[in-house]
C-alpha positions in Angstrom: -21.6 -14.8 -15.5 -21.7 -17.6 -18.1 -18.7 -18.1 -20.7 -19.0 -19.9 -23.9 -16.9 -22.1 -24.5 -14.7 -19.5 -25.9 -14.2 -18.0 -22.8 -13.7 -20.8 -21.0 -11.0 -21.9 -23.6 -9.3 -18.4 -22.7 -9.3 -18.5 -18.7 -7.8 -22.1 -19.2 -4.9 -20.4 -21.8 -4.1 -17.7 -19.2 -3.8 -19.5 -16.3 -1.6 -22.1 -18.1 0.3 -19.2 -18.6 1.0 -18.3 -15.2 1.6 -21.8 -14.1 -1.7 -22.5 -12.9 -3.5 -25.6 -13.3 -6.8 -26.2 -15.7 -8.6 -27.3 -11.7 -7.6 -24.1 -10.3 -8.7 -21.8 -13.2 -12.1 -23.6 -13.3 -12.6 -23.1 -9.6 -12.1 -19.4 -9.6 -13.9 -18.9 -13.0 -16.8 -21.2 -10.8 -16.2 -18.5 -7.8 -16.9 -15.7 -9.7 -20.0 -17.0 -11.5 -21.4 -17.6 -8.5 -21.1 -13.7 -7.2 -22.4 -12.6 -10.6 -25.2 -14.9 -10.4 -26.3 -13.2 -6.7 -25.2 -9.5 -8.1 -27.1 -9.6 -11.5 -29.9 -7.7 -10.2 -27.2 -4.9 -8.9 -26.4 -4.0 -13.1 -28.2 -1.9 -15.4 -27.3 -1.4 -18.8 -28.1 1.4 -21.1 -27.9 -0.2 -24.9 -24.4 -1.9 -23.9 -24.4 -5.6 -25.2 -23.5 -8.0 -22.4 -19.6 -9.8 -22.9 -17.1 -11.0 -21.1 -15.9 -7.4 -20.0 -19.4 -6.4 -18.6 -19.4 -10.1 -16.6 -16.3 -9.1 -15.3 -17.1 -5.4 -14.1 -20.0 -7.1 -12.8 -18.0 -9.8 -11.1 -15.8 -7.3 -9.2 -18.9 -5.8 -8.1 -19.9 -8.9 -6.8 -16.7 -9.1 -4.8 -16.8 -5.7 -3.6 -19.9 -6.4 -2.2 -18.7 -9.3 0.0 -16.1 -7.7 0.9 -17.4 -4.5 2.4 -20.4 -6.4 3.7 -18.3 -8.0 5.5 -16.4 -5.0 6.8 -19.8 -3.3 7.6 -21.2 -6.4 9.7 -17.7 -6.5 11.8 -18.1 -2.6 12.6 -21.8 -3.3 13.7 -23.6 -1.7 10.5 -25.1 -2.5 7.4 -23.7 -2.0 3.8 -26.1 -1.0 1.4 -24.8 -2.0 -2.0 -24.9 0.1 -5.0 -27.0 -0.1 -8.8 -24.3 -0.4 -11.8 -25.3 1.2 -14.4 -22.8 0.3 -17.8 -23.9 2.8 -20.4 -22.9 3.4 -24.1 -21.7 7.3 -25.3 -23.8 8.8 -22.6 -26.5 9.3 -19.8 -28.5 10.5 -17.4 -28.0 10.7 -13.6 -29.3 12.3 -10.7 -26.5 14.1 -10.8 -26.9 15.2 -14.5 -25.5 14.0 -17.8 -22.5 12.6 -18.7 -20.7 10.7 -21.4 -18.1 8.5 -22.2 -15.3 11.2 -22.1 -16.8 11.6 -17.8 -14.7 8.4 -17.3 -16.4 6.3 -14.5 -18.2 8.1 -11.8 -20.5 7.8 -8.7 -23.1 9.7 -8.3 -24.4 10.0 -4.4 -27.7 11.0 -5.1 -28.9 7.9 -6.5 -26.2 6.2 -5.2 -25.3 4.2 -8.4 -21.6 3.7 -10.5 -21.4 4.6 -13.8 -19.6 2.9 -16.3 -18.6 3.3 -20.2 -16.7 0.1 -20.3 -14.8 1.5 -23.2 -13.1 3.4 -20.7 -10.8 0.6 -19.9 -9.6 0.4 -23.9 -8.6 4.4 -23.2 -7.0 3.6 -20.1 -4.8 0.8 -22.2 -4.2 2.2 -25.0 -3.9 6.1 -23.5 -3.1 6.0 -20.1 -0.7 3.2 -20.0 -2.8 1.4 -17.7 -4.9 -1.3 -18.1 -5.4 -5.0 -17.0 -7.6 -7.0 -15.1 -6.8 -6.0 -11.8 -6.0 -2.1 -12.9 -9.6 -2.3 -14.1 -10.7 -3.7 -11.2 -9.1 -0.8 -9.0 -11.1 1.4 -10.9 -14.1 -0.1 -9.9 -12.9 -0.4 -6.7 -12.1 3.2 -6.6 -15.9 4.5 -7.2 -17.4 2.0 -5.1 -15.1 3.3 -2.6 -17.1 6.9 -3.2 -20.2 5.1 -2.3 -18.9 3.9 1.5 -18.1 7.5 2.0 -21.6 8.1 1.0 -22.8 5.7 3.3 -20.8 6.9 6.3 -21.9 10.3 5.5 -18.9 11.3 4.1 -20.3 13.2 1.5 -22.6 15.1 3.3 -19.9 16.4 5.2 -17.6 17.5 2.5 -20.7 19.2 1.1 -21.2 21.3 4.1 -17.9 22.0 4.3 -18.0 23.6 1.3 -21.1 25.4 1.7 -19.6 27.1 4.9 -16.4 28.2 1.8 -13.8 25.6 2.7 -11.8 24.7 -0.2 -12.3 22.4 -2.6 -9.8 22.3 -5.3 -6.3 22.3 -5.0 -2.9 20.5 -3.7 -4.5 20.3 0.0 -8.2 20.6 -0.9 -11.2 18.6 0.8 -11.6 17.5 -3.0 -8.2 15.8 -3.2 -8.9 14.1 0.4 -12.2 12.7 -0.6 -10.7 11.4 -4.4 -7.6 9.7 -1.7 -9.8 8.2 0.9 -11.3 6.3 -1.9 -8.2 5.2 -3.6 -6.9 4.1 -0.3 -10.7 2.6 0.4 -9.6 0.4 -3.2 -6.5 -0.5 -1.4 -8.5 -2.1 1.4 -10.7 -3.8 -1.0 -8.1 -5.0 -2.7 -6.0 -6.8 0.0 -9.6 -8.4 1.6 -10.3 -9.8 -1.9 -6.6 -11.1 -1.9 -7.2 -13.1 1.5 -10.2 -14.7 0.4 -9.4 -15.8 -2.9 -5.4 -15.4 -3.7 -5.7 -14.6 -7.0 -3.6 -11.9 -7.6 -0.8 -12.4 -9.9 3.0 -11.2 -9.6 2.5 -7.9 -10.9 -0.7 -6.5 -10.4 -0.1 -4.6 -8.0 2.7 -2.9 -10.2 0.1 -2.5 -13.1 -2.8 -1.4 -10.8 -0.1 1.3 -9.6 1.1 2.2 -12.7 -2.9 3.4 -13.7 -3.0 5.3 -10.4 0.2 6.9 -11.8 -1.5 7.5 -14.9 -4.6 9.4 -14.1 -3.0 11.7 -11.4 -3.7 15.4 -11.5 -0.2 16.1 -12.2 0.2 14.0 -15.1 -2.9 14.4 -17.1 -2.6 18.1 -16.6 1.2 18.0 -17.7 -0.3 15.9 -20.9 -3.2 18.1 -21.3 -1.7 21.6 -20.7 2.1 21.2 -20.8 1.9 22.5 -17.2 1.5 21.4 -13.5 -1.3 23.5 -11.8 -1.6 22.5 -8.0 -4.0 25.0 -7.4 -6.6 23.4 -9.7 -6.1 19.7 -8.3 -9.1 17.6 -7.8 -7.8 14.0 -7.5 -4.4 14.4 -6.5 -1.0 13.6 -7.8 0.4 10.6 -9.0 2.2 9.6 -5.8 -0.6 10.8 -4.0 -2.8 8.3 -5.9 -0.3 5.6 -5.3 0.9 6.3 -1.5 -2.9 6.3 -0.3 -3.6 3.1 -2.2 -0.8 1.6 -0.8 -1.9 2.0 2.7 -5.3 0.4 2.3 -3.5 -2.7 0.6 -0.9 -3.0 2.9 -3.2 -2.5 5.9 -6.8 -3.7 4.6 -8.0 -1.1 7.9 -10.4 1.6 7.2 -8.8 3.4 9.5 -6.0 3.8 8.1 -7.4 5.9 5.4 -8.4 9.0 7.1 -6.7 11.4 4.5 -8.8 14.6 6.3 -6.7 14.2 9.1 -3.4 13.8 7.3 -1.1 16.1 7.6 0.8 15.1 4.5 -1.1 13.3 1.7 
């Protein structure tokens, strides 16, 4: 990622506002150039012009790359990284179209993320959310999807429901896979924290307060005036929180076996 000065100028404002010094600011901003730099051939884009929000989606990338190869190498295995593909209206997967109003998804069969970066505007400005790190929980959150592909979580679920297990609902296998990868964020998250420190008093809060935001509960009570468990793909609010929670507070994958909870 390269600023222009402009950009620079900024990073320098903000961390002057949070009591950081001009060295400091320059040294992360020099961090994360580097993992874009060694990332850039992980990002696609589909008639989206490249800015400061695309270097950053593809900064986090970056990190989440590190992080879980790192977490890969320590469990023996091998972590395959994922294409990023930042896309305008709408496109074409291998797991068919979708536009801007899909919010971002992973699609397993060509195992890339999709991203309408104008999804992070919605999430500020309609979902309460929003912020660097809320956005980066997001991306956290699909790449998240794409370890359980690895680990053949998907293929599992996918059987499962094949043989008529069921997917939607409070306690479906839909709402455990949409948890394990919030919690997966979680664990993300607090790695990323050890090896830079560059969270911020309050993240966290924010980064909660969008998990909040896009629970099943809440957008259906927004969208329909009514709570319908039985139709629950993502899970509730706390749900969203709790589960993130415990891969932050932990940073263990194992802690984030929601198919074996007993309460999510």
């Amino acid at each position: 990622m390269r600023l222009g000065l402009g950009g620079v100028a900024a990073v320098l404002l903000i961390g002057l506002l949070f009591g950081k010094s001009p060295g400091e600011m320059l040294s992360l901003l020099s961090q994360i150039e580097d993992q874009s730099q060694q990332t850039s051939s992980s990002g696609e884009t589909q008639d989206v012009p490249r800015n400061e929000t695309t270097d950053f989606v593809r900064a986090v990338l970056g990190e989440t790359e590190d992080v879980w190869g790192d977490i890969f190498q320590q469990a023996g295995g091998h972590y395959q990284a994922p294409k990023l593909v930042l896309f305008s209206g709408q496109v074409q997967t291998s797991c068919g179209g979708a536009t801007s109003a899909s919010g971002p998804f992973y699609c397993p069969g060509d195992q890339k993320v999709y991203l309408d970066t104008s999804f992070f505007d919605e999430m500020r400005t309609q979902l309460g959310g929003g912020g660097d790190f809320a956005n980066a929980y997001v991306i956290a959150h699909e790449i998240g999807h794409h370890v359980q592909n690895l680990t053949g979580t998907f293929t599992k679920v996918e059987q499962a429901r094949q043989k008529g297990y069921r997917m939607e609902g409070a306690d479906g296998l839909s709402v455990r896979l949409e948890l394990q990868a919030d919690c997966y964020a979680g664990v993300w998250a607090n790695h990323a924290q050890a090896r830079h420190q560059w969270l911020e008093d309050g993240d966290i809060e924010t980064a909660l307060k969008t998990a909040t935001a896009i629970g099943d509960d809440r957008l259906q009570k927004q969208s329909r005036g009514e709570v319908v468990p039985d139709s629950f793909t993502h899970g509730t609010s706390g749900q969203r929180v709790r589960w993130f929670k415990a891969g932050f507070d932990s940073g263990q994958v194992s802690r984030c076996d929601t198919f074996s909870a007993q309460r999510l």
